[in-house]
ChimeraX commands (.cxc) that place a marker at each C-alpha (Angstrom):
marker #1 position 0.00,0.00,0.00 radius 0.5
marker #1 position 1.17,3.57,-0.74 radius 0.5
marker #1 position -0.59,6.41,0.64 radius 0.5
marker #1 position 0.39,10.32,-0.36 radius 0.5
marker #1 position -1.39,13.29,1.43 radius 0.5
marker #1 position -0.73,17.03,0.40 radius 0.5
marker #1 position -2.24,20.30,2.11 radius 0.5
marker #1 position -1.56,23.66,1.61 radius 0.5
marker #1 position -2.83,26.85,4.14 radius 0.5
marker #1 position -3.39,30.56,4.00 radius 0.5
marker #1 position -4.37,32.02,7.16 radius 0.5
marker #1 position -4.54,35.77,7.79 radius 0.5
marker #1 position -5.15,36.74,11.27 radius 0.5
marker #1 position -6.81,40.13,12.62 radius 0.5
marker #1 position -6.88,40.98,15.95 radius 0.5
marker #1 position -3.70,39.50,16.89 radius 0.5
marker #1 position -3.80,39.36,20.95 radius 0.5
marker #1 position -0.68,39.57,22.81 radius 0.5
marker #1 position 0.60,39.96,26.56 radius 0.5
marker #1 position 2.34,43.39,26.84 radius 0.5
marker #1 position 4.54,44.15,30.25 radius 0.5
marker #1 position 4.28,46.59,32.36 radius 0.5
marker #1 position 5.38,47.73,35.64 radius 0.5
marker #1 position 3.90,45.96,38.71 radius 0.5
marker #1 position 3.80,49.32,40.57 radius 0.5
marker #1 position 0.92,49.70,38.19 radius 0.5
marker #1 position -1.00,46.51,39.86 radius 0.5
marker #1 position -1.03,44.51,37.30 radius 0.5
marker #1 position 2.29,42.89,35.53 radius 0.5
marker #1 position 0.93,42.67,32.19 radius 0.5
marker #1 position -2.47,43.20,29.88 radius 0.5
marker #1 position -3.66,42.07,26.81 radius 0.5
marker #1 position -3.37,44.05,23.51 radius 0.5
marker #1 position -4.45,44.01,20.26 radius 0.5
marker #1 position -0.81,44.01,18.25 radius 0.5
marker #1 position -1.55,43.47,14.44 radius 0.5
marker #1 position -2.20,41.49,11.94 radius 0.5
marker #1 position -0.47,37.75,10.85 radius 0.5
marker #1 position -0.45,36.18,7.45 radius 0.5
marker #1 position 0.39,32.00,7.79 radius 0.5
marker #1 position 0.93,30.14,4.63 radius 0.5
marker #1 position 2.47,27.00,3.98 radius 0.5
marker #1 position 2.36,23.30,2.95 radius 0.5
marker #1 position 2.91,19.89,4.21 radius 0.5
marker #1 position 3.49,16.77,2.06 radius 0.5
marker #1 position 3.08,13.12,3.44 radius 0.5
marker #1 position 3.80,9.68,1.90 radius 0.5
marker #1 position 3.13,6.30,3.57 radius 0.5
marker #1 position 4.28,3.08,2.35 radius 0.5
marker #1 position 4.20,-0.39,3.74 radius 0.5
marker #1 position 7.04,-2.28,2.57 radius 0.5
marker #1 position 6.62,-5.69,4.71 radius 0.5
marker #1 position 3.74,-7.09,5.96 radius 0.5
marker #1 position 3.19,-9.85,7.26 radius 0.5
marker #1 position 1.64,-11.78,10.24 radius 0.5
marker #1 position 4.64,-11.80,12.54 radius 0.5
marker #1 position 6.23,-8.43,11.07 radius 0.5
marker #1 position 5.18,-5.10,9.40 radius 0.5
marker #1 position 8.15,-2.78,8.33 radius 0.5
marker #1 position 6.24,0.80,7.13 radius 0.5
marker #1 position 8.13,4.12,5.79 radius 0.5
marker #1 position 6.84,7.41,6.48 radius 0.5
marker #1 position 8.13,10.53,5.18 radius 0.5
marker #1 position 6.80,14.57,5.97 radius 0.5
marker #1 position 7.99,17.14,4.25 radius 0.5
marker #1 position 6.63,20.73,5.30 radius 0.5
marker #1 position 7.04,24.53,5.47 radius 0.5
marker #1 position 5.86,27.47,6.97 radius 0.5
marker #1 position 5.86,31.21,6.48 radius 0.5
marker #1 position 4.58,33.85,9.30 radius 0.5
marker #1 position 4.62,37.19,7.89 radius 0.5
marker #1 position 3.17,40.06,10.55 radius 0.5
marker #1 position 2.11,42.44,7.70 radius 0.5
marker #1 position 0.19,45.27,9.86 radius 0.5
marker #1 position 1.19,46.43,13.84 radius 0.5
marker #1 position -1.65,48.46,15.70 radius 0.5
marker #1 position -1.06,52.18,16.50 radius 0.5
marker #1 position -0.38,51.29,19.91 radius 0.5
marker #1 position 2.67,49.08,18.99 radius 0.5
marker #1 position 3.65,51.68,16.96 radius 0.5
marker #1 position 3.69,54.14,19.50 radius 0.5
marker #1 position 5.87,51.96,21.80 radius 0.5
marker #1 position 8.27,51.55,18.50 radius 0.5
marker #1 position 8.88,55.45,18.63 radius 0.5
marker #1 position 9.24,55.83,22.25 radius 0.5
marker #1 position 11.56,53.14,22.32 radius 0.5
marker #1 position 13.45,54.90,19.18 radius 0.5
marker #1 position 13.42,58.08,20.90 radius 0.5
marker #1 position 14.96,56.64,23.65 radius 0.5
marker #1 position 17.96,55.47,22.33 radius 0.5
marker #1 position 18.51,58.16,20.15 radius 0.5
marker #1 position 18.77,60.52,23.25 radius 0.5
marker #1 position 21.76,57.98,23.86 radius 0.5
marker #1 position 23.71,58.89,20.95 radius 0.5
marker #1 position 23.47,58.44,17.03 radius 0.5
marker #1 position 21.14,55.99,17.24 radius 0.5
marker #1 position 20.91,53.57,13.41 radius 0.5
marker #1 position 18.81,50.90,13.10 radius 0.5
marker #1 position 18.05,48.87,9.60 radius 0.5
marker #1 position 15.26,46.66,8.71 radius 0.5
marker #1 position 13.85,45.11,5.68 radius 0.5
marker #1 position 10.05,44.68,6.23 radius 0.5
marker #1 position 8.07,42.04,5.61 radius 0.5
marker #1 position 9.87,39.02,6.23 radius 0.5
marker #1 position 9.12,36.10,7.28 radius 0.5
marker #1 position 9.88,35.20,10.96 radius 0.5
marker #1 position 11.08,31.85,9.96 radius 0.5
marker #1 position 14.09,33.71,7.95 radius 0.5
marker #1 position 17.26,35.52,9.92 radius 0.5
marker #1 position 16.60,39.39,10.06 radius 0.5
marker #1 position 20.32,41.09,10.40 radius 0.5
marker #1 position 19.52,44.70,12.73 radius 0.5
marker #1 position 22.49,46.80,12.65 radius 0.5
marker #1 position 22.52,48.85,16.11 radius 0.5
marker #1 position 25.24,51.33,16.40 radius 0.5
marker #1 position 25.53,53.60,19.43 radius 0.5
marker #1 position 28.19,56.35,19.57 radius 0.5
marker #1 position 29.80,57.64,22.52 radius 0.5
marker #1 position 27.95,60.77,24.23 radius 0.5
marker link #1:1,2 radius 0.2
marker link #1:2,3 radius 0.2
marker link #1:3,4 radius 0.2
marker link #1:4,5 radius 0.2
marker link #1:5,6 radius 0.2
marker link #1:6,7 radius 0.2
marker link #1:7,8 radius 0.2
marker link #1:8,9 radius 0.2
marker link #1:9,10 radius 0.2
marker link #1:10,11 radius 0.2
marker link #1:11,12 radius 0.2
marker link #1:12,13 radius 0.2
marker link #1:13,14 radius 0.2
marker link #1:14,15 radius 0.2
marker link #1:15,16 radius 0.2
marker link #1:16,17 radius 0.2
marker link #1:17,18 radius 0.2
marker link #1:18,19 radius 0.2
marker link #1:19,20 radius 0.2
marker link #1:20,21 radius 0.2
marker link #1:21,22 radius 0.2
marker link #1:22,23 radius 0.2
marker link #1:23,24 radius 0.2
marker link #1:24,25 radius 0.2
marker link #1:25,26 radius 0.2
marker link #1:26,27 radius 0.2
marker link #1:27,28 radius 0.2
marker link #1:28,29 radius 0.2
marker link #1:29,30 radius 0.2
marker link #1:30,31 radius 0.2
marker link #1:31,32 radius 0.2
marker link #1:32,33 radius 0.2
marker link #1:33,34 radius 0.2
marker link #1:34,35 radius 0.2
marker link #1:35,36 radius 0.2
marker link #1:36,37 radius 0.2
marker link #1:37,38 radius 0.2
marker link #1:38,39 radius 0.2
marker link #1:39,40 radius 0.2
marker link #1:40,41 radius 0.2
marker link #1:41,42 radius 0.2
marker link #1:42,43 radius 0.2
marker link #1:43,44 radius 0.2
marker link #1:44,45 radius 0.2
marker link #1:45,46 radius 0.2
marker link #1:46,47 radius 0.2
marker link #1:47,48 radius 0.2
marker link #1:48,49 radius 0.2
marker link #1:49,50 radius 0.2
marker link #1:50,51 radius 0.2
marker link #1:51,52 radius 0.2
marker link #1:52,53 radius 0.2
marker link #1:53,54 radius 0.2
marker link #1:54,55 radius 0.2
marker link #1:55,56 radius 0.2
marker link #1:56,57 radius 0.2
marker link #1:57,58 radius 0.2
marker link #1:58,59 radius 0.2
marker link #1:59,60 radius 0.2
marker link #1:60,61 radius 0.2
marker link #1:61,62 radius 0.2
marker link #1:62,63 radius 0.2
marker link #1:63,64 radius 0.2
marker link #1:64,65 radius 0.2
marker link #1:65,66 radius 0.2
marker link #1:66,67 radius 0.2
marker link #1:67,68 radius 0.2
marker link #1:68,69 radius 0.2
marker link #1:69,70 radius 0.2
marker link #1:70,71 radius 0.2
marker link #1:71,72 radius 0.2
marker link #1:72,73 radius 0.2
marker link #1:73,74 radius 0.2
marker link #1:74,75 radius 0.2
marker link #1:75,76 radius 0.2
marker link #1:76,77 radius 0.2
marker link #1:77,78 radius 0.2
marker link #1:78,79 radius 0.2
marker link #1:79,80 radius 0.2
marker link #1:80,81 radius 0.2
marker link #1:81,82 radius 0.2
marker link #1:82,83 radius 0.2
marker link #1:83,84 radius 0.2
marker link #1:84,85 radius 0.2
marker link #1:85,86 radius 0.2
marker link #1:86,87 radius 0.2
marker link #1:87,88 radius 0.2
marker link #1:88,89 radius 0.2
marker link #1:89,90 radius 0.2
marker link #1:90,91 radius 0.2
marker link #1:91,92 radius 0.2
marker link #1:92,93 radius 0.2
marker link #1:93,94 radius 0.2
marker link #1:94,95 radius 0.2
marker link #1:95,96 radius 0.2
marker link #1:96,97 radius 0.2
marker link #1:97,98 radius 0.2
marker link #1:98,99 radius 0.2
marker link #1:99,100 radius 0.2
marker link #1:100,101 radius 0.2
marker link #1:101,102 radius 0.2
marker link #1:102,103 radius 0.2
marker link #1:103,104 radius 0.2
marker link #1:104,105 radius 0.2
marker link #1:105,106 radius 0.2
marker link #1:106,107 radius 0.2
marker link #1:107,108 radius 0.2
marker link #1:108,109 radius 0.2
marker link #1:109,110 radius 0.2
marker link #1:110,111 radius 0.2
marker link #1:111,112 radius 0.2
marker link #1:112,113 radius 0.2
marker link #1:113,114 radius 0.2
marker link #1:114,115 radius 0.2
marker link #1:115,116 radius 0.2
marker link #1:116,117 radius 0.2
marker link #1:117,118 radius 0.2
marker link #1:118,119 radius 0.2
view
């Protein structure tokens, strides 16, 4: 018997909920926040094949292949907000650079380039 199964997704998520931190002087350590939005795409492949089977023995192969791709394509005002703050922060520290390339997926390595100069 051979057996091959193949499924593919698109998912795009509103309202994505997240904890945020904040101080506990405030009573409460963190609250819930509407951050964004999420796009999840991706596949998975599956065979199945049983090679041996008989009554005293059954020898089966199963092989997955998949992938994934999270892409946060929209961040609420709110997040945005914290972004600049955060931004303003550090450039009171100094020259303050920071490069991005948007819309990436999370699964791939984003290189940030954070260079701080003496005050």
């Amino acid at each position: 018997m051979f057996y091959i199964s193949f499924a593919y997704y698109n998912k795009r998520t509103v309202d994505l909920v997240n904890d945020v931190t904040i101080p506990s002087s405030t009573g409460f350590t963190s609250y819930k926040d509407n951050v964004g939005e999420m796009q999840n795409r991706g596949y998975e492949f599956n065979v199945r094949s049983n090679i041996i089977r008989r009554r005293d023995m059954q020898l089966s192969l199963f092989a997955n292949l998949g992938h994934n791709e999270n892409k946060l394509v929209k961040i609420s005002n709110s997040l945005k907000a914290y972004n600049d703050l955060v931004d303003q922060k550090y450039a009171e520290l100094g020259n303050f650079t920071m490069l991005m390339q948007r819309n990436l997926s999370v699964n791939t390595k984003k290189v940030f380039l954070l260079q701080l100069s003496p005050l």
